[in-house]
C-alpha positions in Angstrom: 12.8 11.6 -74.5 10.6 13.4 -77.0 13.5 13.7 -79.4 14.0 10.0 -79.3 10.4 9.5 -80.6 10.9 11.9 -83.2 13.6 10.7 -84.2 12.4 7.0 -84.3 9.7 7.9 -86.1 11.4 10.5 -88.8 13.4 7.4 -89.4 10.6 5.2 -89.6 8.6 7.5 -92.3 11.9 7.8 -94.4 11.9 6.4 -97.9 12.3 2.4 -97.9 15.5 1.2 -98.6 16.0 0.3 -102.6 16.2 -3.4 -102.9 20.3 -4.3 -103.6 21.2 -4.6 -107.2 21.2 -8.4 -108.8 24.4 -10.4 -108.4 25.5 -14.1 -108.5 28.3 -15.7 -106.4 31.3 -16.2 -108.5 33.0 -19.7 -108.8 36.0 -21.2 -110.2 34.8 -20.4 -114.2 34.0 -16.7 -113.3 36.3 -15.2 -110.6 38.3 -13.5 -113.2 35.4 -11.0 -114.1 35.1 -10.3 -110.1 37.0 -7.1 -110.3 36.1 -5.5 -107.1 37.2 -9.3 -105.2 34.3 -8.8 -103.2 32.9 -12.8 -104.3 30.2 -11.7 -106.1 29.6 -10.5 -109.5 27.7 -7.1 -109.9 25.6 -6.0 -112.7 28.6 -5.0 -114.5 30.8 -7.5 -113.8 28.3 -10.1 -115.1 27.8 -7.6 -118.5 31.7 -7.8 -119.0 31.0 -11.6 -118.8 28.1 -12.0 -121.4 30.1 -9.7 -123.1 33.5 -11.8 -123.5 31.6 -15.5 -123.8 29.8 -13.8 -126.7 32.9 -12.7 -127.7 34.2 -16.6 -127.8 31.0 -18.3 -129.1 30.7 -16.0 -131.7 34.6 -16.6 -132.9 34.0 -20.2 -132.4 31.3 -20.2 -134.9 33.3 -18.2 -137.3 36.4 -20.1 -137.1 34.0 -22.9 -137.8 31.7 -21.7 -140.9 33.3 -19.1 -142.4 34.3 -20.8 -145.2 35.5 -17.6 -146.9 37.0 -16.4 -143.9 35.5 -12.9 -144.9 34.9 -12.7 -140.9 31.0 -12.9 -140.9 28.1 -15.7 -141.8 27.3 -15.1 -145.5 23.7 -16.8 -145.7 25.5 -20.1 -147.0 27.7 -20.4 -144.3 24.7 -19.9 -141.9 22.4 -22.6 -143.2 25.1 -24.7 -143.0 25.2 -23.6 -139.6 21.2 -24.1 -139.0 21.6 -27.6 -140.4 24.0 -28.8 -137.6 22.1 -27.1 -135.3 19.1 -29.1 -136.4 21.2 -32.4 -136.2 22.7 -32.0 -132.8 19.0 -30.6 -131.6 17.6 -34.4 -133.5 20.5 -36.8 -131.9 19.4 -34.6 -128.4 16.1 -35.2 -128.9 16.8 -39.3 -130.5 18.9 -40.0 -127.3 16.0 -38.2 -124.7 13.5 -40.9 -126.6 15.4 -43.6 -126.3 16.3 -42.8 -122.7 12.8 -42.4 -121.5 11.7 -45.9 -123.5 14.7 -47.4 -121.5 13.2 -46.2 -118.3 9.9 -47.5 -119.6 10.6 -50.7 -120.0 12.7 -51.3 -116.9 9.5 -50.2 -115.2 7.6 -52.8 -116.9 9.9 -55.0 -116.0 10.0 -53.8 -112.1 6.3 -54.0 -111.9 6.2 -57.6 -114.1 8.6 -59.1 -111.1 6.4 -57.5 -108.6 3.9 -59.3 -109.9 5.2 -63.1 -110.7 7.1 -62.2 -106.8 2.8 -62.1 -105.5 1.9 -65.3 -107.4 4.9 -67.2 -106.3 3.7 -66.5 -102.5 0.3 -69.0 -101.2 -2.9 -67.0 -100.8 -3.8 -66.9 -96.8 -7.7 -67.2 -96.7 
């Protein structure tokens, strides 16, 4: 019986366990990184990833500004690039604005039936 209690509490004073190492459930767009096929994507899995849609946005940005085809952003090409960033960021932020003043005003016009819906009805006293 002794040697249960030691060993219970050897085992108790032992270093904590290390906390399992990050990893994401993998999904129709990333089961081809899941090497290992255990459904889930380990740290190095999920670097091969990054790695490989960097890869593609990077080539994607090439194929579409470099003009010279020299196979990297001269600073021409990339404030051509900044530019269209700046547009698509404007029409994001244009469409967001006129979203929210949509809501807005079908709120306003909500609470403006609310109210002619109160003034329809007779007062009891």
């Amino acid at each position: 019986m002794a040697s249960v209690l030691m060993s219970a509490t050897a085992s108790a004073g032992d270093k904590p366990a290390q906390a399992e190492p990050k990893s994401c459930a993998v999904n129709h767009r990333n089961e081809q990184y899941d090497v290992n096929k255990d459904g889930k994507l380990d740290e190095q899995e999920r670097a091969a990833m990054k790695a490989d849609r960097a890869a593609k946005r990077q080539a994607r940005l090439l194929a579409k500004y470099d003009a010279n085809k020299n196979g990297q952003l001269d600073p021409e090409e990339e404030t051509v690039h900044k530019a269209d960033v700046e547009k698509r960021r404007a029409a994001r932020a244009e469409k967001k604005k006129a979203k929210a003043a949509e809501k807005a005003a079908q709120a306003a016009a909500a609470a403006a039936e609310e109210d002619d819906d109160d003034e329809a009805e007779p007062k009891k006293p």
